[in-house]
mmCIF file as Biopython writes it, N, C-alpha, C and O atoms, coordinates in Angstrom:
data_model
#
loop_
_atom_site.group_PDB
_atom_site.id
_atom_site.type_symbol
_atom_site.label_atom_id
_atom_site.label_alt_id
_atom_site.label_comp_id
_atom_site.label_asym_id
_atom_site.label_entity_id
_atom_site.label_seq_id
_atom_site.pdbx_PDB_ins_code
_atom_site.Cartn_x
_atom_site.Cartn_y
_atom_site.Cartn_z
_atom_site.occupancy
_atom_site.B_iso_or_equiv
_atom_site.auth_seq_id
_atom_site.auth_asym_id
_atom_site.pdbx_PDB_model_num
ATOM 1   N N  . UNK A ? 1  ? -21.704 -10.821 -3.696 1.0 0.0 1  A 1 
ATOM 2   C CA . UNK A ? 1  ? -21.037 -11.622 -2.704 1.0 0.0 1  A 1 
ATOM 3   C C  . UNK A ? 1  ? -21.770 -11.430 -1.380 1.0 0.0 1  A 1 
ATOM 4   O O  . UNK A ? 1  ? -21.957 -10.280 -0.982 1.0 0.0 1  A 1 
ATOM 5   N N  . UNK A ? 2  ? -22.199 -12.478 -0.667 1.0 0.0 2  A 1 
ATOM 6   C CA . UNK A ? 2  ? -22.854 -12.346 0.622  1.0 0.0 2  A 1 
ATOM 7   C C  . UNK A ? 2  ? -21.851 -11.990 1.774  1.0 0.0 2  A 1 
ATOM 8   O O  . UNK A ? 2  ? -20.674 -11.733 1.522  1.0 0.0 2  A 1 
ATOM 9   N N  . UNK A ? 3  ? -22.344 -11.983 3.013  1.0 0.0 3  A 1 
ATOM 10  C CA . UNK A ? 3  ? -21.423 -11.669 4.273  1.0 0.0 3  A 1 
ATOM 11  C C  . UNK A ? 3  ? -20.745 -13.108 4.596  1.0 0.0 3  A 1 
ATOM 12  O O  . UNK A ? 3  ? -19.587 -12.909 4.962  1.0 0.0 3  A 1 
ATOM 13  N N  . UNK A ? 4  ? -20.905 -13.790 4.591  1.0 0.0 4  A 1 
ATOM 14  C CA . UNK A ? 4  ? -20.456 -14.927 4.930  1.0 0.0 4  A 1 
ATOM 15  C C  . UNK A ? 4  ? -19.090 -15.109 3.846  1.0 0.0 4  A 1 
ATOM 16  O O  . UNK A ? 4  ? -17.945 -15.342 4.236  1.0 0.0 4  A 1 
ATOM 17  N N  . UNK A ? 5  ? -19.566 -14.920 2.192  1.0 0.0 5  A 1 
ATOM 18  C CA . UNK A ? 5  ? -18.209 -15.454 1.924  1.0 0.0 5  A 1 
ATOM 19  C C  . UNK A ? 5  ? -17.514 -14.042 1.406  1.0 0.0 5  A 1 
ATOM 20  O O  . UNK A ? 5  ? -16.954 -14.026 0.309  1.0 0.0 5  A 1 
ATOM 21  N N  . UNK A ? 6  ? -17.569 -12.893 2.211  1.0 0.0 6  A 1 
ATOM 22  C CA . UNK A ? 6  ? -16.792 -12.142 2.096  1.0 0.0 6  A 1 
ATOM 23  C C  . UNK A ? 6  ? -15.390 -12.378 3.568  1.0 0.0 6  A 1 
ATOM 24  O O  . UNK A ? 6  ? -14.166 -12.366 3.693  1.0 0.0 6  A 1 
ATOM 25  N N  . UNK A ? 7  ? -16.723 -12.584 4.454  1.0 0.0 7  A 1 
ATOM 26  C CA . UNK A ? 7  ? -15.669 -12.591 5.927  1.0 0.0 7  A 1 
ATOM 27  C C  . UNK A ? 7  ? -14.880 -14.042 5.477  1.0 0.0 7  A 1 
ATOM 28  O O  . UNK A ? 7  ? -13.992 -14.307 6.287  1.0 0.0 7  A 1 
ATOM 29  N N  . UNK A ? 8  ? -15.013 -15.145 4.257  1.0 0.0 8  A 1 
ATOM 30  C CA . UNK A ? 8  ? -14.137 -16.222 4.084  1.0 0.0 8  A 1 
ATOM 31  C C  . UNK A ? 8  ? -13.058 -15.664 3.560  1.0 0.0 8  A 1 
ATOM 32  O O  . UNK A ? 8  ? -11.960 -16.063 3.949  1.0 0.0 8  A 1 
ATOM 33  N N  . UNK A ? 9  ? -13.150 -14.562 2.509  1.0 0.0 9  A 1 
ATOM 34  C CA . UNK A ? 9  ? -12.367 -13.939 1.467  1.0 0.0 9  A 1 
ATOM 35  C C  . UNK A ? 9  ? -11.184 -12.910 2.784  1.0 0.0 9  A 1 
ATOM 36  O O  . UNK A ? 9  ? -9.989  -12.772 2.522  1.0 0.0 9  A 1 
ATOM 37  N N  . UNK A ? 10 ? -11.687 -12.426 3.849  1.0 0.0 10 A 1 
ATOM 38  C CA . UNK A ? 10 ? -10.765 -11.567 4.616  1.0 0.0 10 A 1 
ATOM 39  C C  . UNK A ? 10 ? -10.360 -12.303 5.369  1.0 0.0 10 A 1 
ATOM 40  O O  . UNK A ? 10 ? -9.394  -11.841 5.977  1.0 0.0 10 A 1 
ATOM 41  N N  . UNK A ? 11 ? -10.745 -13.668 5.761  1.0 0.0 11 A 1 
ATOM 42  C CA . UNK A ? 11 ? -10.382 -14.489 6.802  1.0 0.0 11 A 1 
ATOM 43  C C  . UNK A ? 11 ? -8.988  -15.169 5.873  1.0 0.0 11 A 1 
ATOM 44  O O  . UNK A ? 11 ? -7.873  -15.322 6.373  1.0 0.0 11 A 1 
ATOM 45  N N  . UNK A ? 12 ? -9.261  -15.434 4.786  1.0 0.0 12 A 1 
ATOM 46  C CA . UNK A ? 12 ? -8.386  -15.923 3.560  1.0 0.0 12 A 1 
ATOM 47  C C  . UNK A ? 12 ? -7.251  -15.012 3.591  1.0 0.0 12 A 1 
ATOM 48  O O  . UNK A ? 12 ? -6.296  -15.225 4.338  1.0 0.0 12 A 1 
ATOM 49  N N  . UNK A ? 13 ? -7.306  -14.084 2.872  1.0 0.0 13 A 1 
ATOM 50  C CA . UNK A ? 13 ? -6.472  -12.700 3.129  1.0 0.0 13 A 1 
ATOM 51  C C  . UNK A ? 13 ? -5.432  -13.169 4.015  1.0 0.0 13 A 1 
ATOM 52  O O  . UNK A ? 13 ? -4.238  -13.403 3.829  1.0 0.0 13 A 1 
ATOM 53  N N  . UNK A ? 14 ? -6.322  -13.263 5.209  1.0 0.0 14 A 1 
ATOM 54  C CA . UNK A ? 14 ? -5.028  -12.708 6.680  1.0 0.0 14 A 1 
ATOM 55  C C  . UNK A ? 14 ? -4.253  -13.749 7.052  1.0 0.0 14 A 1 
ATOM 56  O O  . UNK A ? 14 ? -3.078  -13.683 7.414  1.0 0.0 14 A 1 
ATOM 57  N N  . UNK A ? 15 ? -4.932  -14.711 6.958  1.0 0.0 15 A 1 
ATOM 58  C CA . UNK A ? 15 ? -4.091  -15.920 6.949  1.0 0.0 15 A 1 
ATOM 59  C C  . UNK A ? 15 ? -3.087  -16.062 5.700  1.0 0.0 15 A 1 
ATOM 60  O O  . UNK A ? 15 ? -2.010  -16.518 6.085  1.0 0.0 15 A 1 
ATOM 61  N N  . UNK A ? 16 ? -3.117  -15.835 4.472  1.0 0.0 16 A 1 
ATOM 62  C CA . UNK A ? 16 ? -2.057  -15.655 3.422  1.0 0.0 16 A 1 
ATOM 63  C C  . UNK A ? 16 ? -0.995  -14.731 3.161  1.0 0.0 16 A 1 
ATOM 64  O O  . UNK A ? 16 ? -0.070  -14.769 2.349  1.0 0.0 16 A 1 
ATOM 65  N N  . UNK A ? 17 ? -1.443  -13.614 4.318  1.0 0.0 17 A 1 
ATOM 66  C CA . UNK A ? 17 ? -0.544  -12.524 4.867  1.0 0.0 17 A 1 
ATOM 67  C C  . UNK A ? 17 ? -0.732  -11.607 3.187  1.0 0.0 17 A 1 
ATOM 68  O O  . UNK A ? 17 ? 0.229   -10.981 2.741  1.0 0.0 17 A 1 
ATOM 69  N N  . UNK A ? 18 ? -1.681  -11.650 2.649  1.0 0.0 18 A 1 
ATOM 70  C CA . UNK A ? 18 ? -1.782  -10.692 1.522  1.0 0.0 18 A 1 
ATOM 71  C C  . UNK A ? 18 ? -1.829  -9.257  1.674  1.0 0.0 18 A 1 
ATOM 72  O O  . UNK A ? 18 ? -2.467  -8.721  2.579  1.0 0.0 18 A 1 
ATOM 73  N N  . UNK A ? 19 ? -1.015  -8.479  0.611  1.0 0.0 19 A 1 
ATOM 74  C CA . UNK A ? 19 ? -0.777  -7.252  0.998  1.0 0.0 19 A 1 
ATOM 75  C C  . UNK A ? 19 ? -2.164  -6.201  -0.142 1.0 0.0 19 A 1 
ATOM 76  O O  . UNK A ? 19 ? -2.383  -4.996  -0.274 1.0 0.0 19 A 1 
ATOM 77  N N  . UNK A ? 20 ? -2.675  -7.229  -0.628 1.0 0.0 20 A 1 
ATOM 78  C CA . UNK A ? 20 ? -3.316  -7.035  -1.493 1.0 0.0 20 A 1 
ATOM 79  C C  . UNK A ? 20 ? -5.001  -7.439  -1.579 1.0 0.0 20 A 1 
ATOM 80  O O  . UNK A ? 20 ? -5.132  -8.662  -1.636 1.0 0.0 20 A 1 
ATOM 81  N N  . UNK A ? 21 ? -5.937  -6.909  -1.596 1.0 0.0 21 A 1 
ATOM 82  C CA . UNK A ? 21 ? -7.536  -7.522  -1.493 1.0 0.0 21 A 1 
ATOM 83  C C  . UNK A ? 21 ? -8.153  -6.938  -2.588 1.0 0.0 21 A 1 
ATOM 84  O O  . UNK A ? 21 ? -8.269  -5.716  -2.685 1.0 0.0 21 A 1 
ATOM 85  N N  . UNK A ? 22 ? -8.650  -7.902  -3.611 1.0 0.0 22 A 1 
ATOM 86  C CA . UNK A ? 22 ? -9.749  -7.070  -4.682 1.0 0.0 22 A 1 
ATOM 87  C C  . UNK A ? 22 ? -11.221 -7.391  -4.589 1.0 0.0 22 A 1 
ATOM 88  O O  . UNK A ? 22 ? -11.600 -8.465  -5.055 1.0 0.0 22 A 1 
ATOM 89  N N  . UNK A ? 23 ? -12.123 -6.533  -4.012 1.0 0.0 23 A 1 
ATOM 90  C CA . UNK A ? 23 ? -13.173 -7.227  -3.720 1.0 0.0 23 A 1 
ATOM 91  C C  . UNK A ? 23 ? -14.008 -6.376  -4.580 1.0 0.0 23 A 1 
ATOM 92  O O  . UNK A ? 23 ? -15.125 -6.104  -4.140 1.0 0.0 23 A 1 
ATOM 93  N N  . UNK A ? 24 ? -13.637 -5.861  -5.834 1.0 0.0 24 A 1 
ATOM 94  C CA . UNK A ? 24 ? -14.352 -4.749  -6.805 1.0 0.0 24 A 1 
ATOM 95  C C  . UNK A ? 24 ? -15.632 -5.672  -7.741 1.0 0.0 24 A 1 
ATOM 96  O O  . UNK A ? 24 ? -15.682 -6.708  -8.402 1.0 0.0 24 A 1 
ATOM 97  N N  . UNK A ? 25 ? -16.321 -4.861  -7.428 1.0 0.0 25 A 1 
ATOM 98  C CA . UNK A ? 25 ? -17.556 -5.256  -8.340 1.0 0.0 25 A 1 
ATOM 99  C C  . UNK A ? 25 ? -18.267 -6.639  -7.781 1.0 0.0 25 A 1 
ATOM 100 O O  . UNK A ? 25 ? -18.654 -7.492  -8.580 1.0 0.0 25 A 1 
ATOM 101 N N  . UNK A ? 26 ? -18.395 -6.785  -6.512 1.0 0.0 26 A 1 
ATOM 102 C CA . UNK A ? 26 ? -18.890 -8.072  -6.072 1.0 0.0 26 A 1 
ATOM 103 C C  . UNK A ? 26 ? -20.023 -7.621  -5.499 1.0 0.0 26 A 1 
ATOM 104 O O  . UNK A ? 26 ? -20.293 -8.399  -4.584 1.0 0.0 26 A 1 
ATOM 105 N N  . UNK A ? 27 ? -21.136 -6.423  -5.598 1.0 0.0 27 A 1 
ATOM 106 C CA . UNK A ? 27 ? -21.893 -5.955  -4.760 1.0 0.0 27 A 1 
ATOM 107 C C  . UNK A ? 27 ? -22.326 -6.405  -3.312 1.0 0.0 27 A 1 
ATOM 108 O O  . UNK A ? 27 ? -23.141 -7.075  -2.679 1.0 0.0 27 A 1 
ATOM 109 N N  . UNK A ? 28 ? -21.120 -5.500  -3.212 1.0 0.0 28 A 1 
ATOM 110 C CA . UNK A ? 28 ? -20.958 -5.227  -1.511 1.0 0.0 28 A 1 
ATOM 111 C C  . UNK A ? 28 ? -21.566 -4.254  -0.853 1.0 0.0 28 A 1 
ATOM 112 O O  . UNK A ? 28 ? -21.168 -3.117  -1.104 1.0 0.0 28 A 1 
ATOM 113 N N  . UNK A ? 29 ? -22.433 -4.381  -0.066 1.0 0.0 29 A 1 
ATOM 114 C CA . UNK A ? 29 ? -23.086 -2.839  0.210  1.0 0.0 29 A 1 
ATOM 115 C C  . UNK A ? 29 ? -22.629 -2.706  1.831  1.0 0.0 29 A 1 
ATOM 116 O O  . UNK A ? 29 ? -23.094 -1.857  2.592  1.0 0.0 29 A 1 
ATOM 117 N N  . UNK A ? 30 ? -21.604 -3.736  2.205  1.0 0.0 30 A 1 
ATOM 118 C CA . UNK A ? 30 ? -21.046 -2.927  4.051  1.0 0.0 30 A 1 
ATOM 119 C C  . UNK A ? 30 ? -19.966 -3.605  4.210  1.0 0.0 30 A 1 
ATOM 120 O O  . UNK A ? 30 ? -20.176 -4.768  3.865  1.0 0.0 30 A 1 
ATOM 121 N N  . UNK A ? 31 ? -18.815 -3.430  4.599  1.0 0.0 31 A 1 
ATOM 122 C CA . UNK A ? 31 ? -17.896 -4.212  4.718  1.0 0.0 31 A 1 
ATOM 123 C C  . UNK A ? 31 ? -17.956 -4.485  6.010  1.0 0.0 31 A 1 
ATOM 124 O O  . UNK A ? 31 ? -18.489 -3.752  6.843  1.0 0.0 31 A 1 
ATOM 125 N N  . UNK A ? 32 ? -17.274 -5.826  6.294  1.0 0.0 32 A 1 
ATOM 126 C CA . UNK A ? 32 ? -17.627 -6.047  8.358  1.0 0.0 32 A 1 
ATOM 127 C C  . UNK A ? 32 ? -16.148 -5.732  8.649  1.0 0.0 32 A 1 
ATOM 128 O O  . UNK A ? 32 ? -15.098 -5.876  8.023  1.0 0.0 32 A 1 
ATOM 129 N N  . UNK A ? 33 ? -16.625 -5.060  10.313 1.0 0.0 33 A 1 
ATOM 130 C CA . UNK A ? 33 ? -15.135 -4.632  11.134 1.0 0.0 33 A 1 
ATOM 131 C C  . UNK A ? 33 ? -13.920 -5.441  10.661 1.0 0.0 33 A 1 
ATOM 132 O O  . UNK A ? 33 ? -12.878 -4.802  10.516 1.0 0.0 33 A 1 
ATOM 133 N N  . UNK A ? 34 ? -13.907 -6.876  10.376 1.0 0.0 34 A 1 
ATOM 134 C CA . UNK A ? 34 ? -12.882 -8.051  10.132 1.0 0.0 34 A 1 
ATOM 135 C C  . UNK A ? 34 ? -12.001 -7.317  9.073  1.0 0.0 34 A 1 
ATOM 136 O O  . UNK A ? 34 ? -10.959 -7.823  8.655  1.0 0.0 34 A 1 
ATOM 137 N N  . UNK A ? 35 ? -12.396 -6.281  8.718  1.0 0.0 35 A 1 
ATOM 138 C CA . UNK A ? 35 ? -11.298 -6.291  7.160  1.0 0.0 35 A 1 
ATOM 139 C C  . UNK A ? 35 ? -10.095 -5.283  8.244  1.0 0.0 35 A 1 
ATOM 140 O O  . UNK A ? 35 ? -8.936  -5.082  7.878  1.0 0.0 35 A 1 
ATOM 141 N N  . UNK A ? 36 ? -10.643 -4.766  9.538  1.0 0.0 36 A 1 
ATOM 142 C CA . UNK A ? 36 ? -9.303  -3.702  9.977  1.0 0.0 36 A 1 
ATOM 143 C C  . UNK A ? 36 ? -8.648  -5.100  10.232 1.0 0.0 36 A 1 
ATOM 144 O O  . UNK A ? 36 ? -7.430  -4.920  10.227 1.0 0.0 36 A 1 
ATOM 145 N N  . UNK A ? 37 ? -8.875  -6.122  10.404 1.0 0.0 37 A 1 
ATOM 146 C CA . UNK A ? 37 ? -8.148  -7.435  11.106 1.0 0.0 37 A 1 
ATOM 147 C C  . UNK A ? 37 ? -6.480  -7.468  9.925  1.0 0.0 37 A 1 
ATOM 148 O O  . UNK A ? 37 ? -5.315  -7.474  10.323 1.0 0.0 37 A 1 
ATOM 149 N N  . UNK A ? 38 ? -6.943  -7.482  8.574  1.0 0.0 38 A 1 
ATOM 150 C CA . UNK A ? 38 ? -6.008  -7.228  7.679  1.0 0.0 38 A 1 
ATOM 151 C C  . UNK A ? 38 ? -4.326  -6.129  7.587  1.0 0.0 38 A 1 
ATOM 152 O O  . UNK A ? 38 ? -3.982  -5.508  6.581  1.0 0.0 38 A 1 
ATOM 153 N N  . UNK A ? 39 ? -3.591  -6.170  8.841  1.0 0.0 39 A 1 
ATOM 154 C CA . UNK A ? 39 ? -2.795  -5.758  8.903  1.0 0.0 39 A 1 
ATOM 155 C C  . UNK A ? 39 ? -1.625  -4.723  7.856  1.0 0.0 39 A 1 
ATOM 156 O O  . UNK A ? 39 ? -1.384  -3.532  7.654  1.0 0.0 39 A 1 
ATOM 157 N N  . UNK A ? 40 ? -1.055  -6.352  7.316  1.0 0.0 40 A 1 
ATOM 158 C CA . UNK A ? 40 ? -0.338  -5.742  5.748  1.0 0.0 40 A 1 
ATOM 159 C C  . UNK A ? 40 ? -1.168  -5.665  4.706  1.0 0.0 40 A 1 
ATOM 160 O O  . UNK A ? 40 ? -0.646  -5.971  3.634  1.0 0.0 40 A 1 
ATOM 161 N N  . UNK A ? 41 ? -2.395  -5.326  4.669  1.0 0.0 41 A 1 
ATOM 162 C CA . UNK A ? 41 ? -2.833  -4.950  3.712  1.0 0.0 41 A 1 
ATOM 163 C C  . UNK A ? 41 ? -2.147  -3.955  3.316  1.0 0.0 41 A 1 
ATOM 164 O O  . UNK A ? 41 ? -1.564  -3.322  4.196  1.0 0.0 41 A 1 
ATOM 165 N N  . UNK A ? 42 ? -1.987  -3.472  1.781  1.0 0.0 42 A 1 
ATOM 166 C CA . UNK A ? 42 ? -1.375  -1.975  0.743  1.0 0.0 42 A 1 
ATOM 167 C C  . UNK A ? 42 ? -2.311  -1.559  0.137  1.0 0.0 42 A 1 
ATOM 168 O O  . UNK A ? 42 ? -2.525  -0.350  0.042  1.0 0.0 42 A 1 
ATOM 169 N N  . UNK A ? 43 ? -3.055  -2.450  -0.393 1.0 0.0 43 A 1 
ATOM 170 C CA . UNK A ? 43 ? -4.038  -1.937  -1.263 1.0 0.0 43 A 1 
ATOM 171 C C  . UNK A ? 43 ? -5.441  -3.024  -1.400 1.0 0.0 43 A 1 
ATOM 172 O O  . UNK A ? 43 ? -5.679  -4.201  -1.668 1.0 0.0 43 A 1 
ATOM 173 N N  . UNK A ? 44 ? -6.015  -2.015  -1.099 1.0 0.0 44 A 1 
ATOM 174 C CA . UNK A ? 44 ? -7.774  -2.731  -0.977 1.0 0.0 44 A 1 
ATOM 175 C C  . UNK A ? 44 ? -8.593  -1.989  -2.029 1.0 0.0 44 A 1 
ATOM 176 O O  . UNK A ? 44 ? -8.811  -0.795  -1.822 1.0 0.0 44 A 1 
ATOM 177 N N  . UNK A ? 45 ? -9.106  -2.601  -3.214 1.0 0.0 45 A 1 
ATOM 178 C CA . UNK A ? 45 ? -9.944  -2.529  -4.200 1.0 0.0 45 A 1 
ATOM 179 C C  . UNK A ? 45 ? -11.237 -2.448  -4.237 1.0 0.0 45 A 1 
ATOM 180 O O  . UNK A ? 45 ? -11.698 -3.466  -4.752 1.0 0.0 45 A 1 
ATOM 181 N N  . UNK A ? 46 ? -11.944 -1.789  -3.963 1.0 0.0 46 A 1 
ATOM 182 C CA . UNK A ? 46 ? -13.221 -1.478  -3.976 1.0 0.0 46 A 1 
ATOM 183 C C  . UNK A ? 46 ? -14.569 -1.361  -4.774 1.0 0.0 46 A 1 
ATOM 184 O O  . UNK A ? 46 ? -15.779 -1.457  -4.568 1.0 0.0 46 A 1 
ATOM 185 N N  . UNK A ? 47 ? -13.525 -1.048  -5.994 1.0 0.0 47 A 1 
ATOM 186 C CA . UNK A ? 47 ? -14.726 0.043   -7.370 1.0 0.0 47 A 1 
ATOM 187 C C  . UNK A ? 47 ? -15.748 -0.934  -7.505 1.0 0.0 47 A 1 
ATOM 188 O O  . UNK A ? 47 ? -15.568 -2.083  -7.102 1.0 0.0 47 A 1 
ATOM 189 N N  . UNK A ? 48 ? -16.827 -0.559  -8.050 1.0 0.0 48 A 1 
ATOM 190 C CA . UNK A ? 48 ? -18.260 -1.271  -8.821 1.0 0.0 48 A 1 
ATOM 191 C C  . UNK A ? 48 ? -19.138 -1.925  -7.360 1.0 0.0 48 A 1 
ATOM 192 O O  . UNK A ? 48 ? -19.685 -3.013  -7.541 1.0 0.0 48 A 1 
ATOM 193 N N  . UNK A ? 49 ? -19.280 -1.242  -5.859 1.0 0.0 49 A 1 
ATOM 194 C CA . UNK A ? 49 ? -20.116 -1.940  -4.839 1.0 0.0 49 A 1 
ATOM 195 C C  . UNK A ? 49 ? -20.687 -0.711  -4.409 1.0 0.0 49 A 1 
ATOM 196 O O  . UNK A ? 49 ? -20.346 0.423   -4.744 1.0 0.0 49 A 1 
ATOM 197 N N  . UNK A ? 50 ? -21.580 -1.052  -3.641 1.0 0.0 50 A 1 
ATOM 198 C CA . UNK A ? 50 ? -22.596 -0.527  -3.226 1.0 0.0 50 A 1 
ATOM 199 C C  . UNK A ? 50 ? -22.274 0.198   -1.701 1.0 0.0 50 A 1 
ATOM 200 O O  . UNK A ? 50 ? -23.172 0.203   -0.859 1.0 0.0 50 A 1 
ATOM 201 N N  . UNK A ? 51 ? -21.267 0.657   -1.475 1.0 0.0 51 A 1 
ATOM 202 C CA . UNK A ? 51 ? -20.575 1.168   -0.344 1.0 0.0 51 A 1 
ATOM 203 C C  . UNK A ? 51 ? -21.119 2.551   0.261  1.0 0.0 51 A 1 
ATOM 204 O O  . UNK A ? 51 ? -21.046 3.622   -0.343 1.0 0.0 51 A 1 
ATOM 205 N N  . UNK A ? 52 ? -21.745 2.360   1.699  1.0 0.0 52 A 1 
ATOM 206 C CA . UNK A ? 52 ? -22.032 3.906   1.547  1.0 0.0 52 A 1 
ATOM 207 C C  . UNK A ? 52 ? -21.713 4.290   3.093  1.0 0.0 52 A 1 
ATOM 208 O O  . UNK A ? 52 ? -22.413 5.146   3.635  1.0 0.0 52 A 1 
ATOM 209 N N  . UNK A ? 53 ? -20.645 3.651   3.815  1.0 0.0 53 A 1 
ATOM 210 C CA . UNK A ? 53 ? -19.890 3.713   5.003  1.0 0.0 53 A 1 
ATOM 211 C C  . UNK A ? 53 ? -18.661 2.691   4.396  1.0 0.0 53 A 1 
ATOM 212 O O  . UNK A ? 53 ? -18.482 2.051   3.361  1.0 0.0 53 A 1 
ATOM 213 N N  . UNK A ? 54 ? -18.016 2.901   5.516  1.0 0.0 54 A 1 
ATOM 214 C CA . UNK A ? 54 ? -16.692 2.463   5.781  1.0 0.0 54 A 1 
ATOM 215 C C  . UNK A ? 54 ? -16.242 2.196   7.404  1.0 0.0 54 A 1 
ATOM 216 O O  . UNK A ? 54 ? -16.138 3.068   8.267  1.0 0.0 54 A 1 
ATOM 217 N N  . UNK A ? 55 ? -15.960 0.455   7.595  1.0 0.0 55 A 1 
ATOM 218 C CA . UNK A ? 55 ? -16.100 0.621   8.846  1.0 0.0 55 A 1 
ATOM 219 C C  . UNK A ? 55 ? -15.189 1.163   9.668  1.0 0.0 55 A 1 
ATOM 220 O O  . UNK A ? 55 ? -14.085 1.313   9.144  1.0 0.0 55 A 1 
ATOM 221 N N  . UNK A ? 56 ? -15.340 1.674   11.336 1.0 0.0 56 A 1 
ATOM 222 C CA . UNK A ? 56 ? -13.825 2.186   11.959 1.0 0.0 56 A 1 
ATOM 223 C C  . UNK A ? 56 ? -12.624 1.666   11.735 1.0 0.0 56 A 1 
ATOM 224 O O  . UNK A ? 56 ? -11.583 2.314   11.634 1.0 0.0 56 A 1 
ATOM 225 N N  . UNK A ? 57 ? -12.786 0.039   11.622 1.0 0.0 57 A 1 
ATOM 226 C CA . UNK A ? 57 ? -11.785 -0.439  12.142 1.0 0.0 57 A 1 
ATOM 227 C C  . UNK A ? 57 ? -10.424 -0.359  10.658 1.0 0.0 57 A 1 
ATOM 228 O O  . UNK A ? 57 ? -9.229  -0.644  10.730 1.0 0.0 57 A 1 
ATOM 229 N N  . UNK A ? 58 ? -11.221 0.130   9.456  1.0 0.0 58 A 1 
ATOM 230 C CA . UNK A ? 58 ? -10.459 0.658   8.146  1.0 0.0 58 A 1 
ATOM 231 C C  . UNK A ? 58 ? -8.889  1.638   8.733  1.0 0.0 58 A 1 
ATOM 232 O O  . UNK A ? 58 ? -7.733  1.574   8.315  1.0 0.0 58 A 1 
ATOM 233 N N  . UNK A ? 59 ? -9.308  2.217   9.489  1.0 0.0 59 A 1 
ATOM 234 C CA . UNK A ? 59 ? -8.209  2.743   10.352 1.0 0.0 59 A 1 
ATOM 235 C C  . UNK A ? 59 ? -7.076  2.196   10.987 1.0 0.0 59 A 1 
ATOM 236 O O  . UNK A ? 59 ? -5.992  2.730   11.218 1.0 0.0 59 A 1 
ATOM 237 N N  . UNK A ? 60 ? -7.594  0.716   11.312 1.0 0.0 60 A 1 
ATOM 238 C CA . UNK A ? 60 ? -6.140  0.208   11.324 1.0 0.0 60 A 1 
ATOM 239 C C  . UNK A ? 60 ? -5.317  -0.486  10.758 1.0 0.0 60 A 1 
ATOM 240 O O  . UNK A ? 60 ? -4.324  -1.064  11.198 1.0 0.0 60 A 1 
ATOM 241 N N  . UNK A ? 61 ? -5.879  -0.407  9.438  1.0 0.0 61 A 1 
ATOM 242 C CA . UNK A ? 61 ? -5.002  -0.007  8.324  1.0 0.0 61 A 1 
ATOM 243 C C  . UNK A ? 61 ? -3.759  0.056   7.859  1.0 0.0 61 A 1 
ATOM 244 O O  . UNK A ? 61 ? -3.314  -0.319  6.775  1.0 0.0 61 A 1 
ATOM 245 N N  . UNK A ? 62 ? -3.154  0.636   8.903  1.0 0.0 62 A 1 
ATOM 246 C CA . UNK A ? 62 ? -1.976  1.709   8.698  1.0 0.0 62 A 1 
ATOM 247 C C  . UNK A ? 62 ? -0.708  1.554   7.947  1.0 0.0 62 A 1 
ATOM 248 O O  . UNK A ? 62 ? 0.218   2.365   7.926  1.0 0.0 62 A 1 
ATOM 249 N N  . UNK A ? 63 ? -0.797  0.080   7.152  1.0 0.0 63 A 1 
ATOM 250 C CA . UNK A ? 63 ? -0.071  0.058   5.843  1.0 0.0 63 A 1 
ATOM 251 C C  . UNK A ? 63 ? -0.807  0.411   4.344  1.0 0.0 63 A 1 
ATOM 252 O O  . UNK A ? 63 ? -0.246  0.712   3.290  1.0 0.0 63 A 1 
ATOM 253 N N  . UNK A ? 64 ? -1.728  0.320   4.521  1.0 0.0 64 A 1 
ATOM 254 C CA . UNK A ? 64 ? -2.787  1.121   3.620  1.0 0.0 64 A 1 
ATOM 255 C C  . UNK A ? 64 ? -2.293  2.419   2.494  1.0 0.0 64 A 1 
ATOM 256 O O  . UNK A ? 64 ? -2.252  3.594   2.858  1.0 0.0 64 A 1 
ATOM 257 N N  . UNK A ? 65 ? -1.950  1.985   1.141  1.0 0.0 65 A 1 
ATOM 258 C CA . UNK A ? 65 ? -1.467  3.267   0.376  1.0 0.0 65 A 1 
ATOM 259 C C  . UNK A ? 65 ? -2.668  3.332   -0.813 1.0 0.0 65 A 1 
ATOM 260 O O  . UNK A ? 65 ? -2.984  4.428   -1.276 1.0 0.0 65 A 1 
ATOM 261 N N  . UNK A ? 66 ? -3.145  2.415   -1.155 1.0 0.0 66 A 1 
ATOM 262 C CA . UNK A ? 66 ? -3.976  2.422   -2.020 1.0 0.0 66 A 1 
ATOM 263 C C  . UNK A ? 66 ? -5.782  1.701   -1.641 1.0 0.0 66 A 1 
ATOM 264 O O  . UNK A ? 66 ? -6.143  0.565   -1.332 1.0 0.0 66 A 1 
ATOM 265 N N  . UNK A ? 67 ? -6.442  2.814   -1.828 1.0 0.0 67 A 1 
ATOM 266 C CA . UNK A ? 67 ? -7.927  2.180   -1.344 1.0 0.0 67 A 1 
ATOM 267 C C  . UNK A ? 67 ? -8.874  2.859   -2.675 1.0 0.0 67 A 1 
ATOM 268 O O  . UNK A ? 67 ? -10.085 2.647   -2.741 1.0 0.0 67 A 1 
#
């Protein structure tokens, strides 16, 4: 998945008020600041990418139980 249609996929998200994001196995190797934008997120899916940071803004989060 490129940067462009990932930031469509979190832009998607926030506007659908999803509490939920699976972005597993789409080789992702950086996520952009936009995903702290995700408020009610609960659970953000990760497994099978190329991840080797995590950006600050993951921190605001703070409904966040499952990553």
């Amino acid at each position: 998945m490129d940067l462009e249609d990932l930031l469509e996929r979190i832009k998607q998200a926030d506007r659908d008020g999803e509490t939920r994001l699976v972005l597993g196995d789409q080789g992702i190797t950086e996520l952009p600041a936009e995903i702290g934008n995700l408020s009610r997120l609960e659970q953000l899916v990760l497994f099978g990418n190329q991840l080797t940071d995590l950006p600050a803004g993951l921190g605001r989060l703070t409904n966040l139980t499952r990553l």
